[in-house]
KOLVO-237735 format. One line per 8 residues: for each residue x, y, z of C-alpha. Coordinates in nm, 2 decimals, padded with zeros to 4 digits. Example, Ala and Ser with C-alpha at 12.3 -4.5 7.8 and 13.67 -1.06 7.14 Angstrom:
# KOLVO-237735
01.23/-00.45/00.78  01.37/-00.11/00.71 .
This chain:
# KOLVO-237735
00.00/00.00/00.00  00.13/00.34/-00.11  00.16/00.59/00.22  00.01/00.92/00.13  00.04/01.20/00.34  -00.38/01.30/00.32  -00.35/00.98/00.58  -00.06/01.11/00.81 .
-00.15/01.32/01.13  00.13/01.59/01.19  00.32/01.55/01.53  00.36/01.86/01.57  00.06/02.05/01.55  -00.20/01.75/01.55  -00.42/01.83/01.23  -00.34/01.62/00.87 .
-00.04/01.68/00.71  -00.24/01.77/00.38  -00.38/02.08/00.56  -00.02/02.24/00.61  -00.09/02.39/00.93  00.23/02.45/01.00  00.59/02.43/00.88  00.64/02.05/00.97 .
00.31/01.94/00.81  00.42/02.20/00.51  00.78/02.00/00.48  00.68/01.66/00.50  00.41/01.73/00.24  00.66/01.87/00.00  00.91/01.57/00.05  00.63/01.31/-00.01 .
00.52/01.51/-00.34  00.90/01.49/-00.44  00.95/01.12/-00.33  00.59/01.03/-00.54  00.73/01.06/-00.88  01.05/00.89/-00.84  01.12/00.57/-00.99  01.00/00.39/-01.29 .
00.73/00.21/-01.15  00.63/00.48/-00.89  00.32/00.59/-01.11  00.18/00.24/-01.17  -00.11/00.11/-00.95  -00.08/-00.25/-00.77  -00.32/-00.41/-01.04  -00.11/-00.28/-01.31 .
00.25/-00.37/-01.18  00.00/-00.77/-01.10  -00.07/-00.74/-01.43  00.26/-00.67/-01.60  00.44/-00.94/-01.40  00.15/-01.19/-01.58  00.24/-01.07/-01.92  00.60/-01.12/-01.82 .
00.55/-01.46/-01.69  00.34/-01.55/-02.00  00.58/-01.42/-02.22  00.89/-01.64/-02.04  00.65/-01.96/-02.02  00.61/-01.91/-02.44  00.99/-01.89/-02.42  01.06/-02.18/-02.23 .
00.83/-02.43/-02.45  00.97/-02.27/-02.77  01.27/-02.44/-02.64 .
């Protein structure tokens, strides 16, 4: 499960960190919306990434009886 900060309460001043209340909640936020599009997979859901690894497997099983 992906963490997303409209789910994290802020330490520091108790409200959600996508209200940005105060500095903390206002940093955290920004590093989370940095860290989100990182990766080459980081903007795939769960089902998709499920479903690419079937096509994958497919694919190698079609390799492996070509054999």
């Amino acid at each position: 499960m992906r963490m997303t900060y409209d789910r994290l309460v802020c330490a520091n001043c108790a409200a959600p960190v996508s209200e940005g209340r105060c500095r903390v909640c206002r940093a955290v936020r920004q590093q989370m919306l940095e860290e989100q599009g990182q990766g080459p997979l980081a903007g795939m859901s769960p089902a998709m990434l499920i479903a690419l690894m079937v096509v994958l497997l497919a694919a190698l099983a079609l390799l492996a009886q070509a054999a």
